[in-house]
Residue, then its C-alpha position, 0 to 999 in steps of 0.5 A: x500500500x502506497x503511502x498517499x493510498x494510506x493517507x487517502x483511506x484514513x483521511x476520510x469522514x467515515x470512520x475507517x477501521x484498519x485490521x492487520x493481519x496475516x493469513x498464518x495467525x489464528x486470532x485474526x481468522x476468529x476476528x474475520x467473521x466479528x468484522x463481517x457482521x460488524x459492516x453488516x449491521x452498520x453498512x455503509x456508516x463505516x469502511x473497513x480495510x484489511x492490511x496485511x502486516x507480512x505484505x506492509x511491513x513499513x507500515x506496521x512498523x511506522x504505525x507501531x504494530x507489535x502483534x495481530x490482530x490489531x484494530x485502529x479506527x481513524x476518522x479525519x487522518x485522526x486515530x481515535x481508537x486502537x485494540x489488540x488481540x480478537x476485539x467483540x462485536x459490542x467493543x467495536x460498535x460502541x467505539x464506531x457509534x461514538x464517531x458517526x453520531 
């Protein structure tokens, strides 16, 4: 992913949630279904782009990513929220709501 891609994804109005990740890692497959239900329930409020940690490895590594899954949620180039490990669907909604209204 190139730099001004990034910053064209994460510039956005709509909340924007990052998920890195790597194909071999466990945790991020059990999160893959949470997400999906999440985009469905909120549709079009949000945008949800998945990165590959082994495939951007500059840009985990300038973002601080120390094991995956991580979650960020921008909005406005703006981080406003960041979880490690499987997050639950409650967690991501409550954080997600709190930027949309």
């Amino acid at each position: 992913m190139s730099k001004s891609s990034f910053q064209d994804i994460i510039n956005s109005a709509t909340p924007v949630l990052l998920d890195f990740h790597a194909d071999w890692c466990g945790p991020c497959k059990a999160q893959a279904p949470i997400l999906k239900q999440l985009k469905s329930q909120m549709g079009d409020k949000i945008r949800i782009v998945k990165i590959d940690v082994d495939r951007n490895q500059p840009l985990a590594s300038k973002l601080g990513i120390r094991s995956i899954p991580t979650l960020m949620i921008f909005q406005a180039g703006e981080r406003k929220w960041q979880g490690m490990g499987v997050q639950n669907l409650g967690v991501l909604k409550q954080q997600l709501e709190k930027l949309i209204e």
